[in-house]
C-alpha positions as CSV (number, residue, x, y, z in Angstrom):
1,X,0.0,0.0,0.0
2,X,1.3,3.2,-0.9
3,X,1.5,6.5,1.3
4,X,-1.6,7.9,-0.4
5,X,-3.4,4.6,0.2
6,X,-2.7,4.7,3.8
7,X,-3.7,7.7,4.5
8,X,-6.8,7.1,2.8
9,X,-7.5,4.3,4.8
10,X,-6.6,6.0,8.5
11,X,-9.8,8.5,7.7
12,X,-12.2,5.2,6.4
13,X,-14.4,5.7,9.4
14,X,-14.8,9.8,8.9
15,X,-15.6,9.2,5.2
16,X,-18.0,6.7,5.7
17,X,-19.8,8.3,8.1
18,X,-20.2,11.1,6.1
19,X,-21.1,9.9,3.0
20,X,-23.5,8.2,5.3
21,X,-25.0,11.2,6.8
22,X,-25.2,12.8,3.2
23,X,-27.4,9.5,1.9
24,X,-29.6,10.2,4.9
25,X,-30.2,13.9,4.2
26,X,-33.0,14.0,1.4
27,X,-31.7,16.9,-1.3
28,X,-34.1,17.0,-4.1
29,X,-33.1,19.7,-6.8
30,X,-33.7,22.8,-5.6
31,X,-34.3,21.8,-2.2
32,X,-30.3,21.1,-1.2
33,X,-30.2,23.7,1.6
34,X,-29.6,21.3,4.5
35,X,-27.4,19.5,2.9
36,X,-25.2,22.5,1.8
37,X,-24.5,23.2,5.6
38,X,-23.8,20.0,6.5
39,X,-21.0,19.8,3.3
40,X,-19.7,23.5,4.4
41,X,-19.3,22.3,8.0
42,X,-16.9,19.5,6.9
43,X,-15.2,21.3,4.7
44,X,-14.4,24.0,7.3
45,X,-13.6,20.8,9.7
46,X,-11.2,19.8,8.0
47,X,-9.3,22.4,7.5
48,X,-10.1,24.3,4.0
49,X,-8.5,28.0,3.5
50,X,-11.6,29.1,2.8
51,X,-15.5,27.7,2.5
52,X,-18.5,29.8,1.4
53,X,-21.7,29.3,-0.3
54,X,-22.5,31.8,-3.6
55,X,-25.7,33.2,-4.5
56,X,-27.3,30.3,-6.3
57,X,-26.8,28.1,-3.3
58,X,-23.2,25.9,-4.4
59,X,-20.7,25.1,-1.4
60,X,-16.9,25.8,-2.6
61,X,-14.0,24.7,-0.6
62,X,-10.8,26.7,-1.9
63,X,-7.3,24.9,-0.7
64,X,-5.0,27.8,-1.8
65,X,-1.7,26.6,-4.0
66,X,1.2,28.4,-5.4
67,X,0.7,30.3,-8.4
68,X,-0.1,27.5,-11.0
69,X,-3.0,26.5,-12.6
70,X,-6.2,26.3,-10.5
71,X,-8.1,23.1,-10.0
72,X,-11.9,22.2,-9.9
73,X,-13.3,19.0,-8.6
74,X,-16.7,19.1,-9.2
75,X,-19.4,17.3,-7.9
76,X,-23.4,17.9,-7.5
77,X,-25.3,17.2,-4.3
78,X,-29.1,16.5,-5.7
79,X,-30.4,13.5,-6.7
80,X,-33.4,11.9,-8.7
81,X,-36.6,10.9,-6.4
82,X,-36.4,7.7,-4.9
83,X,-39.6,6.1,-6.6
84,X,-42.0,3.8,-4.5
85,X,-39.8,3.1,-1.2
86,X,-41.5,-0.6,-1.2
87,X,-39.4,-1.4,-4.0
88,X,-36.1,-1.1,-1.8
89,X,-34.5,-3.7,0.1
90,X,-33.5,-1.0,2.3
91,X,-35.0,2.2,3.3
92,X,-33.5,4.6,0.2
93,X,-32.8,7.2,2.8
94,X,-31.4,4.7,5.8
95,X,-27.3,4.8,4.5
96,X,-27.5,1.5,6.0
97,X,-24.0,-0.5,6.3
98,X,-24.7,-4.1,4.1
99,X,-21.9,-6.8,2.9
100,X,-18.8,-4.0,3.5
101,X,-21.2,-1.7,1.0
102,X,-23.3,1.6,2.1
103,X,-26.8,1.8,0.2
104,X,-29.6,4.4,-0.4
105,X,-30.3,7.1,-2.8
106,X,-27.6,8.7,-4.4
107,X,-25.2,6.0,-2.7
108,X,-23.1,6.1,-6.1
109,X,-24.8,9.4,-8.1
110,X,-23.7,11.2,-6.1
111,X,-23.2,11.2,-2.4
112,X,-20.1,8.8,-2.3
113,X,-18.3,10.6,-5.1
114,X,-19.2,13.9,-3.4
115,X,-17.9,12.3,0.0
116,X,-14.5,11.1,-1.6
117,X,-13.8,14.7,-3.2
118,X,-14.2,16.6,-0.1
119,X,-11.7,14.2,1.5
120,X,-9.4,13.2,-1.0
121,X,-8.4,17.1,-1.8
122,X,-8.3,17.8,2.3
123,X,-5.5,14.9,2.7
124,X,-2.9,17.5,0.9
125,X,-3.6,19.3,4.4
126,X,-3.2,16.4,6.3
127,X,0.1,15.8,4.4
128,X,1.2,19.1,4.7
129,X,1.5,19.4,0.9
130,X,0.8,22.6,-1.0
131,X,-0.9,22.5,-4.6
132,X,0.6,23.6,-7.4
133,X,-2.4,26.0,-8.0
134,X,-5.4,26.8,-6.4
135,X,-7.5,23.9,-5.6
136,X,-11.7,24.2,-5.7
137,X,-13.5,21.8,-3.9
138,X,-17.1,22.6,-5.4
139,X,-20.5,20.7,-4.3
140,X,-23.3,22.4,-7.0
141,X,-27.1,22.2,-7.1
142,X,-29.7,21.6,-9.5
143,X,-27.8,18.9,-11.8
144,X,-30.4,16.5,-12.6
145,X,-32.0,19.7,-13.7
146,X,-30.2,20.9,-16.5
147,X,-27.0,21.5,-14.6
148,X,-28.0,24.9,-13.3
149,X,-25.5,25.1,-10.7
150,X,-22.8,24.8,-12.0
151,X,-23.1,27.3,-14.6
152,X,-23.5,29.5,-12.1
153,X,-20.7,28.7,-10.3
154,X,-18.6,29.4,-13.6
155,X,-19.9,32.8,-13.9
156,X,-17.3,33.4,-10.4
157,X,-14.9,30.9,-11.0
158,X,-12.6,29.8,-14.0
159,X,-10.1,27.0,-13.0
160,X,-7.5,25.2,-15.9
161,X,-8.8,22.2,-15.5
162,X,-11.7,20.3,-13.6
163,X,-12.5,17.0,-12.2
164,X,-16.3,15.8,-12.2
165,X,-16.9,13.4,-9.5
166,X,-19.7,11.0,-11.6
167,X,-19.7,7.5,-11.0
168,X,-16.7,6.0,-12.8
169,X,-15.3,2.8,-11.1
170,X,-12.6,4.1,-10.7
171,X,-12.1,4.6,-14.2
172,X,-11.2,8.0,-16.3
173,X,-14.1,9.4,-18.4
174,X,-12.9,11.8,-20.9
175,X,-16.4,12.4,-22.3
176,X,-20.0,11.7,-23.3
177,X,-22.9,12.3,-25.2
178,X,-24.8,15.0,-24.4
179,X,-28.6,15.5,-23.5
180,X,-31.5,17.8,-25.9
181,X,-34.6,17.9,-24.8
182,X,-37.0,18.5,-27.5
183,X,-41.0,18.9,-28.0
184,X,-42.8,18.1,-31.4
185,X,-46.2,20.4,-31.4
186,X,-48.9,19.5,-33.7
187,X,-51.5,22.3,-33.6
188,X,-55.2,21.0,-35.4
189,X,-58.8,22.1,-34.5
190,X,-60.5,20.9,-31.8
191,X,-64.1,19.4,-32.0
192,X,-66.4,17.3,-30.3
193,X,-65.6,14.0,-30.4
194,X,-68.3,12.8,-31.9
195,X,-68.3,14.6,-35.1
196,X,-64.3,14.0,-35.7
197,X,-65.2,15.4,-39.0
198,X,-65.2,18.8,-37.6
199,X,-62.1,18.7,-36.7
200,X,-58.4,18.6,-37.3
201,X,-56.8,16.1,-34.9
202,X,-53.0,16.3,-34.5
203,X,-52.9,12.4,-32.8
204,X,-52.3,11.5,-36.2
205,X,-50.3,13.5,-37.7
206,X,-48.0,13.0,-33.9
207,X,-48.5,9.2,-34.9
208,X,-46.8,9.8,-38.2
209,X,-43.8,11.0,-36.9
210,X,-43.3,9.2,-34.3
211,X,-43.1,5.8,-36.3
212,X,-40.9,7.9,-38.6
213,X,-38.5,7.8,-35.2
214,X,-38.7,4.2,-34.7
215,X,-36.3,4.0,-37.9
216,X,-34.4,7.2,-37.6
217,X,-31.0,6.6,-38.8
218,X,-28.8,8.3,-36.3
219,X,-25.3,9.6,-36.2
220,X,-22.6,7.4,-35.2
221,X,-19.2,7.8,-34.3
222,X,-16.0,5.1,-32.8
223,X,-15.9,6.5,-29.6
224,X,-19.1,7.5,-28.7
225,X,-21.6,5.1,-30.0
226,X,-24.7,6.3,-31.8
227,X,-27.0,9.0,-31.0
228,X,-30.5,7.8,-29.6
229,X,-33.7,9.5,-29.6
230,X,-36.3,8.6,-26.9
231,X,-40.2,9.9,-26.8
232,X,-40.8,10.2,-23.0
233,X,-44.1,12.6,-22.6
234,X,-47.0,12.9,-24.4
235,X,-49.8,15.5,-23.4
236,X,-52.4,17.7,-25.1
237,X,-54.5,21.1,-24.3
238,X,-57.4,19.3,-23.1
239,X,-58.7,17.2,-20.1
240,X,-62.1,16.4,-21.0
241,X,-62.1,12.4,-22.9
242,X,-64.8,13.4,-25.4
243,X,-63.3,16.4,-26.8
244,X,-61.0,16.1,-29.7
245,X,-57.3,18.2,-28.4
246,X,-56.6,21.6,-30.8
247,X,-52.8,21.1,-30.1
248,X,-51.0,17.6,-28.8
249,X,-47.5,17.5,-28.6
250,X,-44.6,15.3,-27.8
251,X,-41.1,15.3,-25.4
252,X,-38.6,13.7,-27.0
253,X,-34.9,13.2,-24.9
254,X,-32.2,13.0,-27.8
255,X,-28.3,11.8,-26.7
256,X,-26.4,13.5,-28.9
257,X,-22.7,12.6,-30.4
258,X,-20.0,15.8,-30.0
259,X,-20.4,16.1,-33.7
260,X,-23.8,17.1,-33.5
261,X,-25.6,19.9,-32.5
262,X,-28.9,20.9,-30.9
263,X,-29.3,23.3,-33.8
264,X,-29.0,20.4,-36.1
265,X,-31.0,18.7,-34.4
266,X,-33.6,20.5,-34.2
267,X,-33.8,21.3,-37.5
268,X,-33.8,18.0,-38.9
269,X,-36.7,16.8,-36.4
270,X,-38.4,19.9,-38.3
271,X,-38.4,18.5,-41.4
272,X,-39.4,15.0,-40.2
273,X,-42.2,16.8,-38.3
274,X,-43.3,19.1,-41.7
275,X,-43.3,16.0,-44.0
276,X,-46.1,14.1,-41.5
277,X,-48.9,17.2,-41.4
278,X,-52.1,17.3,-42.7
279,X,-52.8,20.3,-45.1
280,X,-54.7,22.0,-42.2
281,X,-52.6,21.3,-39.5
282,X,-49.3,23.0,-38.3
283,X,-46.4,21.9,-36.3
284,X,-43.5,23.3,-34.5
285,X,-40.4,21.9,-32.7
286,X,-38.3,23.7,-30.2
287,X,-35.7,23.5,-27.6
288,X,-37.8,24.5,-24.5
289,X,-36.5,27.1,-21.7
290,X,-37.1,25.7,-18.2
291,X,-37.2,28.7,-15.2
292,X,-35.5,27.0,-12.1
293,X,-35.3,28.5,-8.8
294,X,-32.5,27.4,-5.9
295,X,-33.1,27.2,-2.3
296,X,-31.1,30.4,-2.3
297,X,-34.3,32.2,-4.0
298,X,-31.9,32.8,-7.2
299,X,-33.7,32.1,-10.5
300,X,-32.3,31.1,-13.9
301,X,-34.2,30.5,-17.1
302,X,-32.0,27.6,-19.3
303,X,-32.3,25.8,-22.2
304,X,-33.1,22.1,-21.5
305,X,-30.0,20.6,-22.8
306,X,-26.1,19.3,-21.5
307,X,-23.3,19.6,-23.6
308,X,-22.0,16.5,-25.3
309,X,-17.7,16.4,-24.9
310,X,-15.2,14.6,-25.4
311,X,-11.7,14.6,-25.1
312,X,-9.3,12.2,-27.5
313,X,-7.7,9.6,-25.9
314,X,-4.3,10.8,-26.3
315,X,-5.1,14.2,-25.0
316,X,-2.3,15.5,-22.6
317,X,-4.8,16.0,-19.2
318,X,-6.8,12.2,-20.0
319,X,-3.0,11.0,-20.4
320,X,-1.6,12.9,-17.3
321,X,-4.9,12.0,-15.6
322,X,-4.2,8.2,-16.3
323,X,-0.5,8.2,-15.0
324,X,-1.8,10.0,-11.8
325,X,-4.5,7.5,-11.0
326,X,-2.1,4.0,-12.3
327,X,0.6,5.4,-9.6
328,X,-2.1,6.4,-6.9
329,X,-3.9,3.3,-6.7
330,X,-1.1,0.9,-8.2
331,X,-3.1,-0.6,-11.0
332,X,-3.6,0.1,-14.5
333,X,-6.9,2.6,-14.9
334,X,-8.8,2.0,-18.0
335,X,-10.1,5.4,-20.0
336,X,-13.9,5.2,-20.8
337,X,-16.7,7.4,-21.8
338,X,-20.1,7.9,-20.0
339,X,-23.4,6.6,-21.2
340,X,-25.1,9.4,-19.7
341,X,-24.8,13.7,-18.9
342,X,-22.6,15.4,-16.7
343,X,-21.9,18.6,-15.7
344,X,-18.5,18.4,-17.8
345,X,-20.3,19.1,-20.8
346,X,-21.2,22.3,-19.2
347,X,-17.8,23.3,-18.3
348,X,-15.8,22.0,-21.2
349,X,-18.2,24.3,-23.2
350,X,-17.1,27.2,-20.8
351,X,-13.2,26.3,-22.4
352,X,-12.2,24.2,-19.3
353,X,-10.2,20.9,-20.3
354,X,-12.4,18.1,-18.3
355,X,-12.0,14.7,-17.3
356,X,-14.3,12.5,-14.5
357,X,-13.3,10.0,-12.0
358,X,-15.3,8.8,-8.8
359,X,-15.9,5.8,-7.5
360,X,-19.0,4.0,-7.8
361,X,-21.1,2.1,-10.6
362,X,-22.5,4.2,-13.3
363,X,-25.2,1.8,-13.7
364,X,-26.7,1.4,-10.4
365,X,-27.5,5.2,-10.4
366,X,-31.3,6.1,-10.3
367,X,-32.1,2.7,-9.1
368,X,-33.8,1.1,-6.1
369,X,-30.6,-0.8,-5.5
370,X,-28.2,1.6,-5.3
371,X,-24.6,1.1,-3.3
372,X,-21.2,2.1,-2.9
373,X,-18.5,-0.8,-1.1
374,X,-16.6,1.1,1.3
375,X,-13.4,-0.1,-0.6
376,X,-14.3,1.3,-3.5
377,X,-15.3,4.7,-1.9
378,X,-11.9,5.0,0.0
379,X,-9.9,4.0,-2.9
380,X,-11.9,7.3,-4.6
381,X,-10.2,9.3,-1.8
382,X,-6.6,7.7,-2.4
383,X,-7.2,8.6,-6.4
384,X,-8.7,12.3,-6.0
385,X,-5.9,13.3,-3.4
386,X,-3.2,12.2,-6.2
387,X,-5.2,14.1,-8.7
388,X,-5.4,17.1,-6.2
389,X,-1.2,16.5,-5.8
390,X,-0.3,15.3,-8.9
391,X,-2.3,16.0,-12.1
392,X,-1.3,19.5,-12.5
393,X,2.4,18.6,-11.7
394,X,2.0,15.1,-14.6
395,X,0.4,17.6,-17.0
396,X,2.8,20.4,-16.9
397,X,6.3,18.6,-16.2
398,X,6.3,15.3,-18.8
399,X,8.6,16.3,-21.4
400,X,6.9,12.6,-23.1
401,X,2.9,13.8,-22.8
402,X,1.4,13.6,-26.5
């Protein structure tokens, strides 16, 4: 075990019993308040330069470095509802301690990753080591939103380079698809329903198009896979069953390739959408604006959408990011992308070269089984402290990065 690993290991119990006591504190998006005090008292527990909490409600932890390039580990603290709680084995807000393994809600996405960034950068204190640059420690709201925290946060701060803490096994992520949310809007004319004849009903000309998305071909590229295209909502402007709707439309969640853009997108689901009307009918698709408010009272209105990114494989942070982590936790550490959206997307579109590590199983997020082994979370605080020592140093320093 190396020096990093061992002192990883003499602050298992602290780490546990937070990451615990974070599972246990409920933080639905836009209701993390409680949370954020608990994360800002441990931060200022263990020793951080500075802690405070900006105006749209994110905790930042600031170790102060010498006069290199500034760090961001980034992580959120809200998580997805837990469903039915009879579908648990455990109660999803219990943190309970099961086969060397903590479970509940946001065990892996995101309260263990969160817990093994707040530590893992505090053990340069411990160690008496001082970063190379400024190091953020940066817990955000509002992520399974749309990301609205942390583009707030980057309207303050602008760090070189940033870590997302999203569940990675251990693993480097140097990208993923990103997320559009888009609604296809048929308008018709309403009419009773029992003279259909009277009226213009946009079921069918919704129907069209949507079979016409069954056998989509989508973009494909080697790293990233194919796009996808989901229809998840369907409504219409009426509640009454005998009436037929003036307007119906559709939600549609599209994972989109780096290569393409919402623009694009958009604009080919347009045409799809045009070629299905009826002469008398219209239709419309648009990128909707969502208006979010924090539990600090500040209000954003967004575009529903996260940045695809990605980073090549031979890129000089995913390379230096690779050597950190193989040294740190003595074992070779395999590069991947993510199936789903992060806030990376957000801030490699803000010009900030990103790369994600955590511990944690991707797939067990938004589940009613979700864990985190307690090995696998202190190995995430051996690996973010060498990232927090290290990656800056590995990126600037090799003479042999591509």
């Amino acid at each position: 075990m190396n020096n990093l690993q061992a002192e990883a290991e003499k602050v298992r119990d602290k780490v546990v019993g937070f990451c615990q006591r974070l599972i246990q504190t409920p933080s639905l998006p836009g209701a993390e308040g409680e949370i954020a005090g608990i994360i800002q008292d441990e931060m200022e527990n263990l020793g951080y330069d500075e802690v405070w909490t900006d105006v749209a409600g994110n905790v930042i932890g600031l170790l102060r470095g010498r006069s290199g390039p500034a760090l961001m580990f980034n992580c959120h603290m809200d998580h997805v509802d837990t469903g039915d709680p009879a579908r648990w084995s455990v109660p999803p807000y219990s943190g309970e301690i099961e086969d060397d393994a903590i479970w509940g809600r946001g065990a892996v996405d995101i309260k263990g990753p969160l817990a093994a960034q707040v530590y893992g950068a505090s053990l340069m204190r411990n160690a008496g080591v001082e970063p190379t640059g400024d190091i953020f420690v940066t817990a955000v709201v509002m992520e399974e939103v749309g990301g609205i925290g942390t583009q707030a946060l980057l309207e303050t701060i602008h760090p070189d380079f940033a870590v997302v803490g999203e569940p990675s096994s251990l693993r480097v992520a140097r990208g993923h698809r990103g997320r559009v949310e888009v609604i296809a809007r048929v308008r018709g004319r309403a009419a009773h329903a029992s003279a259909p004849d009277r009226g213009v009903n946009p079921h069918y000309d919704l129907a069209q198009f949507l079979l016409r998305l069954q056998t989509l071909e989508m973009r494909t590229t080697p790293d990233f896979g194919s796009s996808t295209v989901a229809p998840t909502l369907y409504d219409t402007d009426q509640f009454s069953a005998n009436v037929i709707p003036s307007e119906a439309w559709v939600h549609l969640d599209w994972r989109n390739i780096p290569e393409e853009s919402p623009e694009e997108i958009q604009a080919r689901l347009q045409n799809i959408l045009s070629d299905c009307l009826s002469d008398e009918s219209e239709g419309f698709v648009t990128v909707p604006k969502h208006t979010f408010d924090t539990y600090t009272n500040y209000t954003v209105t967004a575009p529903a959408l996260f940045p695809s990114f990605g980073l090549p494989a031979d890129h000089p942070l995913v390379f230096a990011a690779k050597r950190t982590l193989d040294e740190a936790l003595q074992r070779d550490t395999p590069v991947i992308v993510w199936h789903f959206a992060t806030d990376g997307g957000h801030l490699m579109a803000a010009g900030i070269p990103t790369i994600g590590f955590a511990p944690g199983d991707g797939t067990l997020a938004h589940t009613s089984d979700e864990y985190i082994t307690i090995d696998e979370l202190i190995a995430g605080v051996a690996g973010n402290s060498a990232l927090a020592q290290n990656l800056v140093a590995n990126l600037s320093q090799n003479e042999d990065l591509p």
